[in-house]
C-alpha atoms as one frame of an Amber mdcrd trajectory, in Angstrom:
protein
 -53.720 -52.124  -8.125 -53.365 -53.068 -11.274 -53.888 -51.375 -14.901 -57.214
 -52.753 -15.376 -58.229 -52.244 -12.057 -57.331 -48.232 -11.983 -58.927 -47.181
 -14.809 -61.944 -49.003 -13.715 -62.000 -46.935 -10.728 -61.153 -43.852 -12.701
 -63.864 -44.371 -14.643 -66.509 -44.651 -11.847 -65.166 -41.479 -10.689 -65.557
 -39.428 -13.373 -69.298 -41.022 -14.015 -69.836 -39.566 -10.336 -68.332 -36.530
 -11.355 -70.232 -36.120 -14.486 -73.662 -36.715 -12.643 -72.615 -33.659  -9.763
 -71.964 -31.690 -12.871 -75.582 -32.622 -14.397 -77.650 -31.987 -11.111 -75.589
 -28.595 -10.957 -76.957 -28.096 -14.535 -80.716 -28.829 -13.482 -80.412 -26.761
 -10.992 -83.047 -23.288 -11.368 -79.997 -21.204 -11.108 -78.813 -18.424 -13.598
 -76.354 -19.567 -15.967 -73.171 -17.416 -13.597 -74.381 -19.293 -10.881 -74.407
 -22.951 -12.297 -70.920 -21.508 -13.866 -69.259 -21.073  -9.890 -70.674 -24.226
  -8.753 -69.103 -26.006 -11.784 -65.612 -24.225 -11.287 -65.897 -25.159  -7.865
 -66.468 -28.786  -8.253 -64.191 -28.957 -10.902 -61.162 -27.608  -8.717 -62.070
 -29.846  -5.747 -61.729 -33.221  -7.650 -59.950 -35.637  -5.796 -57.555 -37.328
  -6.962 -56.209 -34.604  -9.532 -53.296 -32.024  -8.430 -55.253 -28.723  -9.263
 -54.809 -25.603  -7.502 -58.126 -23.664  -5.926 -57.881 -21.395  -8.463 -59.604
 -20.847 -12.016 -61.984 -19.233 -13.988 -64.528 -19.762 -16.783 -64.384 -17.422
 -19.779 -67.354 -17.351 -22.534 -66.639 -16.021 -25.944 -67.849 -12.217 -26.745
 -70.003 -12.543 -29.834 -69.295  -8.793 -30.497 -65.331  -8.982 -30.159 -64.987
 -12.852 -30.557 -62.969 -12.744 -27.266 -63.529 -14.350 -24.520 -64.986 -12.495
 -21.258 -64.292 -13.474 -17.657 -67.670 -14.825 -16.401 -66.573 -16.709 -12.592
 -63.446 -16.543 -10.980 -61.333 -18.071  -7.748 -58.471 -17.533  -6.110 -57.964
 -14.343  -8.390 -56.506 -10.898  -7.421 -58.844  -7.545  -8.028 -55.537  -7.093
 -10.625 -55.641 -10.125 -11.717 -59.368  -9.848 -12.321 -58.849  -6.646 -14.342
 -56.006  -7.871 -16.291 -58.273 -11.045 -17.622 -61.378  -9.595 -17.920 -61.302
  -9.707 -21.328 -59.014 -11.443 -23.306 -58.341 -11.279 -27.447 -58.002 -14.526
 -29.259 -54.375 -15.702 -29.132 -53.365 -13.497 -26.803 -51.813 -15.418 -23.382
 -52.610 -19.371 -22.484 -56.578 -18.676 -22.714 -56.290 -16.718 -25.778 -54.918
 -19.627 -27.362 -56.605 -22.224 -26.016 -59.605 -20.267 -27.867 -57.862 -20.033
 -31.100 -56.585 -23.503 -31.563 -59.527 -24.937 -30.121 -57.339 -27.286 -28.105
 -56.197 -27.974 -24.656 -52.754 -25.872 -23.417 -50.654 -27.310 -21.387 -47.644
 -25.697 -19.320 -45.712 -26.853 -16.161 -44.253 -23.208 -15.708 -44.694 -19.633
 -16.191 -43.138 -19.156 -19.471 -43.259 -17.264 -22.822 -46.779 -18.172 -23.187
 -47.790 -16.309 -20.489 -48.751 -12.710 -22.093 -50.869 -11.776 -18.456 -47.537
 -11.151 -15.362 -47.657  -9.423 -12.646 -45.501  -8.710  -9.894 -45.064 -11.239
  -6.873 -46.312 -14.342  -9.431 -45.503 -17.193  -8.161 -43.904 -20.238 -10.450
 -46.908 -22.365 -11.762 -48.673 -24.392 -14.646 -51.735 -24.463 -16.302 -54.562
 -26.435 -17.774 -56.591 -24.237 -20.775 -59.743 -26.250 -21.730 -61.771 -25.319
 -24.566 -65.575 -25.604 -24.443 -66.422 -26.799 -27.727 -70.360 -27.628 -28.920
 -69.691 -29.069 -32.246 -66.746 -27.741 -32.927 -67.926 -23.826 -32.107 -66.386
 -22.574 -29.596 -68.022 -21.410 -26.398 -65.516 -20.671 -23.941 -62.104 -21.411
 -22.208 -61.795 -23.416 -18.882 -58.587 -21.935 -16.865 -57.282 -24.289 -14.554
 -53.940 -23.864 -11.931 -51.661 -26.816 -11.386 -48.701 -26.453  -8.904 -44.819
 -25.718 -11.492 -43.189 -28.527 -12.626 -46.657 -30.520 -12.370 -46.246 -33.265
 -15.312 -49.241 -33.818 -18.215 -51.468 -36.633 -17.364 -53.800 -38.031 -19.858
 -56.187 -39.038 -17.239 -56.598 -35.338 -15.853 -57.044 -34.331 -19.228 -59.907
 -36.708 -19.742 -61.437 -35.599 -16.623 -61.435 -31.684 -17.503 -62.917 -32.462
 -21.022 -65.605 -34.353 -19.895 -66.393 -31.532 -17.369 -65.940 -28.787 -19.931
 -68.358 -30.596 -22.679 -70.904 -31.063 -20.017 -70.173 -27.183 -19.098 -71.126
 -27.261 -22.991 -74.364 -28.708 -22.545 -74.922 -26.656 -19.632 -73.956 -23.236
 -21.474 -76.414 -24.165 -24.724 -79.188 -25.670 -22.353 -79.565 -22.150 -20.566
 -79.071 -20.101 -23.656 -81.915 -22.285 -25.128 -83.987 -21.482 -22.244 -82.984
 -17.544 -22.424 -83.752 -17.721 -26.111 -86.700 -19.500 -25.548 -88.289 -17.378
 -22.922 -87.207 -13.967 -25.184 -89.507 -15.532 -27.773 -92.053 -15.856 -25.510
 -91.919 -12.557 -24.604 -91.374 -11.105 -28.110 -94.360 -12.890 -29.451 -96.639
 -11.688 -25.905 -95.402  -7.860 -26.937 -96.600  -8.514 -30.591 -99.860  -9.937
 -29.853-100.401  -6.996 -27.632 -99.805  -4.311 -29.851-101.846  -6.185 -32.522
-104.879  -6.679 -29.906-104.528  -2.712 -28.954-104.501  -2.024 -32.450-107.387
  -4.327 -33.019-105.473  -6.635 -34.586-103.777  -5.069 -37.969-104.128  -1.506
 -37.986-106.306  -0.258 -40.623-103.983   2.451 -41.847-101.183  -0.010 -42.832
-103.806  -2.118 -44.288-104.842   0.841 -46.789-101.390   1.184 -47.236-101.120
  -1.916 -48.819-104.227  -1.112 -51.176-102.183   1.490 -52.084 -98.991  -0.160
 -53.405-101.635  -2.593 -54.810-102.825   0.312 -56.991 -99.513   1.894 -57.379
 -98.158  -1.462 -59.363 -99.910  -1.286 -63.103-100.029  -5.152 -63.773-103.342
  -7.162 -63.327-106.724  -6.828 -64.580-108.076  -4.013 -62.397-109.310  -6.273
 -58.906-108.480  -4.439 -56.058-108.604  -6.232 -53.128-111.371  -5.054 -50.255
-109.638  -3.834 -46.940-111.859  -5.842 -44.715-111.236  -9.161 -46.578-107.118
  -8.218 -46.503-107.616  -7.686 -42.361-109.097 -10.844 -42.349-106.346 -13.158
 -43.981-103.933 -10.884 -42.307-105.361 -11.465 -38.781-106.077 -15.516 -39.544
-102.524 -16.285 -41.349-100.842 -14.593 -38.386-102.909 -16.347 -35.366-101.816
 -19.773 -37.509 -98.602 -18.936 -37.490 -98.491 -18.832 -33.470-100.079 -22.559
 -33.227 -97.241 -25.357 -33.205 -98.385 -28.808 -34.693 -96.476 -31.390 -33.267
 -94.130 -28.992 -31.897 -93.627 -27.757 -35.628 -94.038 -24.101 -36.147 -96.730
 -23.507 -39.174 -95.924 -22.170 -42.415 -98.428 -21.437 -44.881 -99.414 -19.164
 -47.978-103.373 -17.984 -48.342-104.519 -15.878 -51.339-107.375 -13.578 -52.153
-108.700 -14.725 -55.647-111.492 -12.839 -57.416-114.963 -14.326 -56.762-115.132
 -17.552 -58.955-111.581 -17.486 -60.536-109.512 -20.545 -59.037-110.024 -21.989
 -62.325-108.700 -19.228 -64.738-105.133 -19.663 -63.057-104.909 -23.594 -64.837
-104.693 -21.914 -68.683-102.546 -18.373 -67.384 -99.976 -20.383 -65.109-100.017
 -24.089 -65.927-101.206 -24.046 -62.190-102.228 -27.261 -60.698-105.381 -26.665
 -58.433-107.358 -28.324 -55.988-110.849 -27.507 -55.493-112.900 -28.279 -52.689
-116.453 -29.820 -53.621-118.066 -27.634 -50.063-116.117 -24.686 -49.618-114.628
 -24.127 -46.019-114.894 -21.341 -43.584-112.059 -19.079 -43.199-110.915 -19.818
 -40.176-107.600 -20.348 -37.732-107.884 -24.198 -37.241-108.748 -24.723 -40.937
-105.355 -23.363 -42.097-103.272 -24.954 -39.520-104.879 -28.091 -40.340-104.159
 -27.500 -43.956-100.852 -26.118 -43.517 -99.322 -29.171 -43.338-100.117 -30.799
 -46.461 -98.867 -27.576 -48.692 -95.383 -25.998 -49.025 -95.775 -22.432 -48.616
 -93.110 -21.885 -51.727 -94.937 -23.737 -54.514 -98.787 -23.949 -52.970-100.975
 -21.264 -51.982-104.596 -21.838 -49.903-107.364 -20.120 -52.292-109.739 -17.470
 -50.360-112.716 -16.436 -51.963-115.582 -13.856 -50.460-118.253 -16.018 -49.631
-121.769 -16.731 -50.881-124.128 -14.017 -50.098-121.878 -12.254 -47.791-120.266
  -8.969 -48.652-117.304  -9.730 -45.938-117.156 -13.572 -44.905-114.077 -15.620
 -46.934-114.046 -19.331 -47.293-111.310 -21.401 -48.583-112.064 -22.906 -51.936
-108.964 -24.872 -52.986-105.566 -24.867 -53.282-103.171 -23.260 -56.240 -99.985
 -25.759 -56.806 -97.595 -23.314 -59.374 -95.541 -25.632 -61.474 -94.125 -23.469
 -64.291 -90.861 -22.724 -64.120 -89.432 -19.083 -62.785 -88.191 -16.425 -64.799
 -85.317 -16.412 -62.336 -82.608 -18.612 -64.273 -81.444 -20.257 -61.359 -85.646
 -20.503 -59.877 -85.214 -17.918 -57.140 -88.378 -16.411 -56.887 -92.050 -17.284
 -55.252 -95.139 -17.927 -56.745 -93.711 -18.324 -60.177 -95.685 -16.369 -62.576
 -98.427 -16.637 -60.879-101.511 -13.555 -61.252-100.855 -10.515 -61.232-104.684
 -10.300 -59.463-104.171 -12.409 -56.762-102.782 -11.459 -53.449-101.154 -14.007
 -50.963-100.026 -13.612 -47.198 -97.199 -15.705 -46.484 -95.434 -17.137 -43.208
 -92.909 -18.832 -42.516 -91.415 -17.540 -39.209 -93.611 -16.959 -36.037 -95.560
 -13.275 -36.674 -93.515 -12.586 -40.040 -95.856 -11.740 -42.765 -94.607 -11.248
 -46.419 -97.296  -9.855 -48.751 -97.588 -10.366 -52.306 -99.120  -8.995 -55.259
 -98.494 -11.936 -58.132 -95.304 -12.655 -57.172 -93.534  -9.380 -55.990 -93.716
  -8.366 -52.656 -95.443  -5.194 -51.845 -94.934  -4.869 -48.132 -95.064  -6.996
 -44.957 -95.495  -7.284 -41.286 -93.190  -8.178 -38.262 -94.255  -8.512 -35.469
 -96.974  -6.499 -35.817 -94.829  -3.615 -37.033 -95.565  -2.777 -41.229 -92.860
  -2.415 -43.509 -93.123  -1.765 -47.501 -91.338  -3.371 -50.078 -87.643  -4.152
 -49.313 -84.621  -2.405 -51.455 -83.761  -4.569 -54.968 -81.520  -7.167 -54.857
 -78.136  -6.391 -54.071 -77.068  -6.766 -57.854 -79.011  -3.388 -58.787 -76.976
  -2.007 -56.163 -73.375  -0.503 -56.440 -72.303  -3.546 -54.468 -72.770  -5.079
 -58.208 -69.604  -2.941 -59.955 -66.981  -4.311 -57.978 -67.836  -7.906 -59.242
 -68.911  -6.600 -62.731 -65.389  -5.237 -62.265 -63.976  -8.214 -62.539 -65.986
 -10.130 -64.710 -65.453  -7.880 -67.886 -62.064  -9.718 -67.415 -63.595 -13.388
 -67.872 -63.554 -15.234 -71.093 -67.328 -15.738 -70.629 -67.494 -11.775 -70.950
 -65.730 -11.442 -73.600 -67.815 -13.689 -75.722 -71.315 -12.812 -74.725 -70.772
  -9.585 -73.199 -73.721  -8.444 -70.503 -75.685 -11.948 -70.940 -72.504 -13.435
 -69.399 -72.719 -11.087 -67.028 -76.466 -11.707 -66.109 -75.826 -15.555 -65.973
 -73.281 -14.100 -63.107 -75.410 -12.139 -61.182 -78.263 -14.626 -61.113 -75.913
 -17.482 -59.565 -74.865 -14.839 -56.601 -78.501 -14.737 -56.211 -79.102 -18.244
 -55.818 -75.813 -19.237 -53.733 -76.673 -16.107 -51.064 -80.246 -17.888 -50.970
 -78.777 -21.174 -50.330 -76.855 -20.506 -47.545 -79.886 -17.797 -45.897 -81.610
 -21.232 -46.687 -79.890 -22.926 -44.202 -80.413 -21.116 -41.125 -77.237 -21.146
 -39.811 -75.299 -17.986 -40.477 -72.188 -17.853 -41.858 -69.531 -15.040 -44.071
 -68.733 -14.978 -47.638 -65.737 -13.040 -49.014 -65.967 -12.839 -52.947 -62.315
 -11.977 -53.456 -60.717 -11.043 -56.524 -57.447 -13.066 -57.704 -55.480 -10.174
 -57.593 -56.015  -9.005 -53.705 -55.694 -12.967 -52.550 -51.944 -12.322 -51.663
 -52.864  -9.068 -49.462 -56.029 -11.023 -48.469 -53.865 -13.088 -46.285 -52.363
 -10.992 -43.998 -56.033 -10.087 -42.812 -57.426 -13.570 -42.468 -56.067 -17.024
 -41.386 -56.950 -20.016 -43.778 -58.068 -22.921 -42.061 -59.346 -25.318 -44.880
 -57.059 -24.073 -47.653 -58.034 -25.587 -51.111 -55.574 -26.941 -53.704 -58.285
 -27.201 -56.052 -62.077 -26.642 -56.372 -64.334 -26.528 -59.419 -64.327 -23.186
 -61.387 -67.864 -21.619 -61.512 -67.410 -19.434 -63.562 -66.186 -21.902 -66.691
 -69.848 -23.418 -65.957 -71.456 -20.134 -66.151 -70.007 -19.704 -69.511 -70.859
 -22.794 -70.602 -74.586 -22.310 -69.847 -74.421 -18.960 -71.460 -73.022 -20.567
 -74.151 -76.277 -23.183 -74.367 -78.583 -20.462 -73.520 -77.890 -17.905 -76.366
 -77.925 -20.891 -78.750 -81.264 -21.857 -77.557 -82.383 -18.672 -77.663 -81.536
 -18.483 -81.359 -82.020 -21.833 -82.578 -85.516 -22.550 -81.065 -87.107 -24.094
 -84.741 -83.587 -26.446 -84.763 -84.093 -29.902 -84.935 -81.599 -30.181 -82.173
 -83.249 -27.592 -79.788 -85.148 -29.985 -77.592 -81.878 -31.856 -77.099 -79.549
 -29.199 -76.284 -82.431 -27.909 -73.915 -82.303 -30.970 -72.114 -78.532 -30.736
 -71.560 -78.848 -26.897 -70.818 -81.518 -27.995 -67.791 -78.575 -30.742 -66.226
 -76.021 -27.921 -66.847 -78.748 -26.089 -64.646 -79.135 -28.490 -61.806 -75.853
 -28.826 -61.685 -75.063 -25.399 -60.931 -77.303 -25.328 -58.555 -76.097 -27.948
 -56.848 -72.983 -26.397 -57.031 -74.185 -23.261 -55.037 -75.726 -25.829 -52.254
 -72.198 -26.830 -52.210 -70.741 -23.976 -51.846 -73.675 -22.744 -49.406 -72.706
 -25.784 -46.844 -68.959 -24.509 -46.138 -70.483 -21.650 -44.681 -71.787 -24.127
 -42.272 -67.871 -24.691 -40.536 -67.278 -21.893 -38.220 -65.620 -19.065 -40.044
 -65.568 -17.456 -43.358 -65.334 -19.023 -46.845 -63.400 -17.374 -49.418 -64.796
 -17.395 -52.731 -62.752 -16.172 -55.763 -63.971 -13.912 -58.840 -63.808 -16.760
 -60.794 -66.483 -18.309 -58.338 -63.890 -21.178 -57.339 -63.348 -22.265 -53.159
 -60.153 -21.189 -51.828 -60.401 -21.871 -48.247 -63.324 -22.008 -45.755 -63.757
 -22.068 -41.958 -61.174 -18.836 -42.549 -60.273 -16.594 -38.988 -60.981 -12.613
 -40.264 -57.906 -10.695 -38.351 -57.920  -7.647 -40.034 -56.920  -4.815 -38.516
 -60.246  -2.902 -36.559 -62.016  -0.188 -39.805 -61.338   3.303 -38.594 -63.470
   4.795 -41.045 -67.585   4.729 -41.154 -69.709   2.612 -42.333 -72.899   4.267
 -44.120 -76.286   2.364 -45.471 -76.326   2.826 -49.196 -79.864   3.186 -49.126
 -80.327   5.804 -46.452 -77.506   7.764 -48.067 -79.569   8.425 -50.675 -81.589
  10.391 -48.389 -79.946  11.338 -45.161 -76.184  10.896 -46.313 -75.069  11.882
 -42.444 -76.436   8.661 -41.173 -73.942   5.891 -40.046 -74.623   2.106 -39.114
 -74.070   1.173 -35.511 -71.517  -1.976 -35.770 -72.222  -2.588 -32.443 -75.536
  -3.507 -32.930 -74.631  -6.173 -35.487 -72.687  -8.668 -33.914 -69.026  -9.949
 -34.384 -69.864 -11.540 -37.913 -70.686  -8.037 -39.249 -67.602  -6.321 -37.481
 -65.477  -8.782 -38.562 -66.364  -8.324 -42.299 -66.399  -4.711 -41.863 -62.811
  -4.890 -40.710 -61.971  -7.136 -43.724 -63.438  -5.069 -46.296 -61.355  -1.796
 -44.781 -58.233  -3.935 -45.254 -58.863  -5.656 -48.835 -60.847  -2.788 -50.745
 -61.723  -4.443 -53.845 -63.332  -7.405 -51.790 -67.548  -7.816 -51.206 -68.629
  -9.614 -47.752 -71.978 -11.276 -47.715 -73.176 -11.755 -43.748 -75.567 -14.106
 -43.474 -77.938 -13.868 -40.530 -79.673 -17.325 -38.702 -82.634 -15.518 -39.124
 -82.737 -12.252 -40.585 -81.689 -10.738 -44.034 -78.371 -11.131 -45.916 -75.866
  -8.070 -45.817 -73.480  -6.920 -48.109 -70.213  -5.039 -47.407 -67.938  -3.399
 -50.196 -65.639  -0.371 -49.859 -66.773   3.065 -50.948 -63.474   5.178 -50.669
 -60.757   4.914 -47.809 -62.931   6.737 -45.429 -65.996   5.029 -45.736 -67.580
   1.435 -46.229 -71.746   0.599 -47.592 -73.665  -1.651 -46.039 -76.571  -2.791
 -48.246 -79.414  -4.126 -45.923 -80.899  -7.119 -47.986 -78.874  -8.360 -50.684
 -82.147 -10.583 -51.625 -84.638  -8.194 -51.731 -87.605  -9.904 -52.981 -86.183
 -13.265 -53.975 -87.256 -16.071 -52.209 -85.790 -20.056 -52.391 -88.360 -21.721
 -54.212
């Protein structure tokens, strides 16, 4: 046969291989089950000299190792011994760190797992890989002194990436069906309250009262239950299997106007007001970002408790957030908007701060500040008393700081994806080292904070200077400056997107991303610094967090001087700093009330 001719046939093989693997996949199994049937098949390959043994590991989110899921051909020892394995430790260990295939033809140094009566052998370590992020390890036998083929190695990736497929197609399905079942339990207790329970719903008069801005309209409970009840039914429709986001606000009778002068406020009013109602707003929802555009609600017409929609409030001024990081800008202080923009998750505003909100269907009031009113803030104010920037504008530098922090930790929340920031200063980066492994180490990046002082710079000049002939000029540059920067944090937001941490300096420059944490595990505790306020004996549970959080937490404990952001796929962003040696805070939502606007 010649060369042509066998890798012809090697390639119908694997096709037929790949399709078993793919009807295994559709099969209604649970994802162990589909897992044995793909070992299995995978070891019986003709044609390739594999052992019958093996086993299938999947990565432990909480300890980032891997976990043995199926096995064959394995002792009760050896099943103990490998249950669960830490990264780099033995063949599997590495094949998880390096993310590659590992190869030996004999039991040698590599293998960190022995026992007694082992017989002489070789292995095959596949990673399974979905985009790079790793998933599991593939552990396959070949008899000792078996040589490396290329064409065995193409066969075992193509079976571990449609392992892959198989892994995130049942995950999707468990995640899936979770949802389901979250958003049944919510609608429940909403229904057996009937609907939004009217205690939570005075509750939020209340903060409304408690907050002194605004022109003395308090909003009427029944109207509030109303928009409450409607925005959250619109938020369970799908349109075009897009989940709806929207904003609604209660305006005083007659005022949609009034908001053009206060807010240079662009506003769309409807010639025949429309009923308040469910199919309205998700028909509406689409043409209006839920940021920048709010649905007017107005009581109706000779009704003391019907609403109707009267327009629409477009808020184009900009925020008094320097780097635009808030909601709503400037907008009423009298108006009250109900916003969504994940399934069941209500924010409530009154202008544009948030005074409480609803998930699902549980009430929560106003979130702690942002973490930079927080003594997460002194470490990096710390460090920037040291800056240049400092030194010639004193606290405004130090503000221009802060507010970029702001804006970078809502560009990467912005991107759904999760992700770990270390803001390290300069002089822990050599111990920082011997608690993480670089993987994309920077020679050079651009140094943030030399454009922060620069803007400060343009800033207090402006602020000083506004009759100068020159003002509108220098404004102009200050705004690019301003893009810029921003842009800058969107770049900065996107290496969070590589598995891994990125490393950010105090002088707000890259130094590596996609960064292994392998600090030593924290012995001490880790404490909320908001509940310590009030019950100082309470501790956060790491193991409710996940392996990003632990990971950080262990970081932190070894590089004291160091903040860790953790940034959730769906849920707030945490901070991490070092109290004393004993104990590590945990701030619960470094954004508070900022929103990406």
């Amino acid at each position: 046969m010649s060369d042509l001719e066998k890798r012809v046939s090697d390639y119908e093989k694997l096709q037929k291989i790949i399709q078993l693997a793919l009807s295994i996949a559709l099969e209604p199994w649970s994802l162990e089950e589909q897992l044995e049937h793909m070992l299995a098949l995978m070891l019986s390959i003709p044609g390739l000299e594999l052992l019958n043994k093996g086993a299938i590991f999947l990565v432990d989110e909480r300890t980032e190792g891997l976990k043995l899921i199926v096995s064959r051909g394995f002792s009760d020892f050896q099943t103990a011994m490998c249950s669960n394995i830490p990264p780099g430790y033995c063949l599997c260990g590495r094949a998880a760190m390096t993310k590659k295939i590992v190869f030996t033809s004999h039991v040698d140094d590599l293998h960190d797992v022995r026992y007694e009566e082992m017989r002489d052998h070789g292995h095959y370590c596949i990673p399974i890989l979905s985009q790079r992020r790793l998933l599991g390890v593939i552990n396959t036998y070949v008899p000792a002194a078996h040589r490396r083929e290329e064409i065995e190695e193409d066969f075992l990736l193509a079976i571990a990436s449609t392992v892959a497929g198989l892994i995130e197609r049942k995950r999707g399905e468990l995640a899936l069906q979770k949802a389901h079942e979250d958003l049944d339990a919510a609608i429940r207790r909403q229904t057996s309250r009937g609907m939004f329970n009217p205690l939570a719903i005075e509750r939020l008069v209340d903060l409304w009262r408690q907050d002194p801005r605004g022109d003395g309209f308090v909003p009427n409970p029944v109207h509030v239950g109303q928009i409450l009840e409607m925005v959250f039914q619109a938020s369970l429709q799908r349109k075009e299997e897009i989940n709806v986001e929207l904003s609604v606000s209660l305006l005083p009778p007659g005022e949609i106007e009034a908001y053009t002068d206060e807010c240079n406020a662009m506003t769309l009013i409807f010639r025949h007001p429309i009923p308040l109602q469910v199919d309205a707003l998700v028909a509406l929802a689409r043409s209006f970002d839920p940021v920048t555009t709010t649905i007017g609600v107005v009581p109706a017409r000779g009704s003391s408790e019907a609403l109707e929609i009267c327009g629409a409030i477009f808020f184009n001024c900009s925020s008094p957030h320097r780097f635009d990081a808030h909601s709503f800008n400037r907008s009423p202080a009298s108006m009250l908007t109900v916003m969504v923009r994940k399934v069941g998750c209500l924010q409530i505003f009154k202008g544009m701060e948030i005074i409480g909100g609803f998930d699902s269907g549980l009430f929560s009031e106003p979130s702690p500040p942002p973490f930079t009113e927080s003594p997460l803030a002194w470490n990096l104010l710390r460090q920037v008393q040291h800056h240049s920037g400092y030194h010639r504008f004193g606290i405004g530098y130090w503000h221009v700081y802060r507010d970029f922090i702001d804006r970078l930790l809502l560009a990467t929340a912005a991107k759904k994806n999760g992700g770990t920031i270390i803001w390290l200063p300069l002089s822990m980066e050599e111990r920082a080292w011997a608690g993480a492994e670089p993987r994309f180490f920077l020679d050079k990046g651009p140094d943030g904070s030399a454009l922060l002082e620069t803007f400060r710079e343009m800033e207090q000049w402006g602020e000083t200077n506004q009759g100068h002939e020159d003002w509108h000029k220098r404004e102009m540059v200050r705004l690019r400056l301003k893009r810029e920067l921003m842009g800058f944090a969107d770049l900065l937001s996107r290496l969070t997107l590589i598995d891994g941490a990125l490393f950010l300096s105090d002088r707000l420059s890259p130094l590596t991303f996609g960064s292994m944490i392998t600090a030593n595990p924290w012995k001490g505790g880790v404490v909320s610094w908001v509940e310590e306020q009030i019950f100082p004996s309470v501790r956060v549970d790491l193991s409710r967090l996940g392996a990003r959080h632990t990971s950080a937490v262990n970081f932190i404990g070894h590089c004291p001087d160091a903040i860790a952001f953790v940034i959730s796929q769906d849920g707030p962003v945490t901070g991490l700093v070092q109290k004393d040696q004993d104990t590590i805070y945990w701030w619960p939502d470094c954004l508070g009330g900022l929103r990406d606007s």
